[in-house]
C-alpha positions in Angstrom: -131.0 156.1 -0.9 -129.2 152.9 1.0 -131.1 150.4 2.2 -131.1 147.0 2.9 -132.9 144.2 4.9 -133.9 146.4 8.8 -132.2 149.3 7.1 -132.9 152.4 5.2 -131.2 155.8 4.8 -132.0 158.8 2.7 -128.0 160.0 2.9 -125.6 159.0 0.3 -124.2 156.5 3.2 -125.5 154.0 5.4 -124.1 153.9 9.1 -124.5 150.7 10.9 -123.2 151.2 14.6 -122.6 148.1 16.1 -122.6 145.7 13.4 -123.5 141.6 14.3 -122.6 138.8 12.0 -126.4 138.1 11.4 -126.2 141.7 9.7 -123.7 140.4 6.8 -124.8 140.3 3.5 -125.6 142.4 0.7 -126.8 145.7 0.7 -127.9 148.2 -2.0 -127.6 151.8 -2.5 -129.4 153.7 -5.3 -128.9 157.4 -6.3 -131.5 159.3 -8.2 -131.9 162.7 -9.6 -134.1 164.2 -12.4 -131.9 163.9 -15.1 -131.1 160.4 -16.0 -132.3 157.2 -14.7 -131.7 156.0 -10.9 -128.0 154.0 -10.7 -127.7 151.3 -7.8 -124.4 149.4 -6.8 -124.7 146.6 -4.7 -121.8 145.6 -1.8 -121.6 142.7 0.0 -120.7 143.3 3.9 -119.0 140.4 5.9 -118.2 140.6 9.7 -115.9 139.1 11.2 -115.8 137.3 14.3 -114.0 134.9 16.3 -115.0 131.2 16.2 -117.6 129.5 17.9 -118.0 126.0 18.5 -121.8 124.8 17.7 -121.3 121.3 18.0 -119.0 118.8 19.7 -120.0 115.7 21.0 -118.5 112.9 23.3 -118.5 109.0 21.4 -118.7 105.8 22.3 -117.1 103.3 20.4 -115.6 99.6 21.0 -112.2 98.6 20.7 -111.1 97.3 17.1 -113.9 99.8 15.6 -113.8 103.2 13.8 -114.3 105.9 16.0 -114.3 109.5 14.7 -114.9 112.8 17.3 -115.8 116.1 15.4 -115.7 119.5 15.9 -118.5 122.5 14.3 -117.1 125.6 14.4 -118.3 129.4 12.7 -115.8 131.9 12.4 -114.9 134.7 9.5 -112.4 134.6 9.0 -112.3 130.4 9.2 -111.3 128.9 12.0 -107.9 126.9 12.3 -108.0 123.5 13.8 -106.2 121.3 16.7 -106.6 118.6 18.6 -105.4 117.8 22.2 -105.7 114.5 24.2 -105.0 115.4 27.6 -102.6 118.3 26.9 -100.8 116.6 24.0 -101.2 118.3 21.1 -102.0 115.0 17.9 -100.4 115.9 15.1 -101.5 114.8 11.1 -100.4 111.6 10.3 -99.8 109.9 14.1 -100.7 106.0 13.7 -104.1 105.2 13.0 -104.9 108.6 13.4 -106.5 111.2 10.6 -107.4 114.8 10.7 -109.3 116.5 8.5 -109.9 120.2 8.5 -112.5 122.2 6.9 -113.7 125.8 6.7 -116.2 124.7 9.4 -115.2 121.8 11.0 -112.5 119.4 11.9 -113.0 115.5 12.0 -110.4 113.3 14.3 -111.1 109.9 12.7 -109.5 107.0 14.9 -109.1 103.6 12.3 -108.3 101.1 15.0 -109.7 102.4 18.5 -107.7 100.7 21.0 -107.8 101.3 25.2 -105.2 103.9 24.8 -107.3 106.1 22.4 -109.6 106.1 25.0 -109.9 109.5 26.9 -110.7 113.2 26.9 -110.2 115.2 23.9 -109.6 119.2 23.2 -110.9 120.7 19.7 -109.4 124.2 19.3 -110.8 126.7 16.9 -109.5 130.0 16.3 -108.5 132.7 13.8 -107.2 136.2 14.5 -110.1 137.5 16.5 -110.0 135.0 19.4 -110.1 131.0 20.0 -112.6 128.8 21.6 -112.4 125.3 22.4 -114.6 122.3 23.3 -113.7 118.5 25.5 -115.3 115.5 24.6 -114.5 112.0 25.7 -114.1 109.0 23.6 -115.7 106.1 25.3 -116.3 102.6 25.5 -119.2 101.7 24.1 -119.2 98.4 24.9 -119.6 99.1 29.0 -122.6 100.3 28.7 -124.4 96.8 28.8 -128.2 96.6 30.0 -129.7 99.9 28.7 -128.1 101.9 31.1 -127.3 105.9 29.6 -124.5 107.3 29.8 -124.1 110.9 28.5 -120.5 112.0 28.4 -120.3 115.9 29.4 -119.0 118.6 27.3 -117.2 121.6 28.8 -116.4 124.4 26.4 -114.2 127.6 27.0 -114.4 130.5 25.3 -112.6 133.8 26.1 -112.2 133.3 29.7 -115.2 131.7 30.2 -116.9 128.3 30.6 -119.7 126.6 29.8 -120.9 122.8 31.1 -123.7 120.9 29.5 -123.8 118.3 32.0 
């Protein structure tokens, strides 16, 4: 018998049809007969799937201050990073500029924020199943005097199609 969480079979396999990354994870089969005691193996299932970004938000910060933009993605395989400002691709190690990639998210960490920083910004994630990416602004704080809000949109694109969370 194979089971595991949702799923049970009484066949020496287990067929998931359509598969979702939710259902990764480990799953257990045991076999069983009169003659000896039952024997179960345990497997670990991962799914792959191209990278979503889950969080990506616009900043506001003053000149001569530390301004960092960051980018959330999920993806297995993990996603690969990179930064755009306008269509320029930034590259590790451009003046008081830092990037930092992780398995599951990249950080763009401006040390000096000056006028020219200022602008809209592309995060790319993607691996070998697809790419995604997300725009966020980096603002000047420092205009928005007397209370007023100001909430920078976020437009993200993701295999030909687009999202706004204005």
């Amino acid at each position: 018998m194979c089971r595991a969480v949702g799923f049970i079979s009484e066949d020496e396999y287990l067929e998931i049809t359509g598969i979702t990354r939710e259902q990764s994870g480990e799953y257990e089969c045991s076999a069983s007969n009169d003659v000896s005691a039952p024997v179960v193996r345990r497997v670990k299932v991962t799914v792959n799937y191209p990278p979503y970004i889950s969080d990506a938000k616009s900043t506001g910060v003053p000149v001569g201050q530390k301004g960092i933009l960051l980018c959330e993605a999920s993806a297995v395989p993990s996603a690969d990073f990179q930064w755009y400002k306008d269509d320029k691709r930034l590259a590790e190690g451009q003046k008081g500029l830092k990037v930092e990639n992780k398995a599951f998210f990249s950080r763009l960490t401006f040390f000096n924020v000056s006028e020219q920083d200022y602008g809209n910004y592309t995060c790319v994630a993607s691996n070998q199943l697809g790419n995604t990416n997300a725009s966020m602004i980096l603002y000047d704080r420092s205009l928005l005097g007397d209370g007023k809000v100001w909430r920078a949109g976020r437009r993200r694109r993701s295999e030909g199609t687009e999202q706004s969370d204005r």
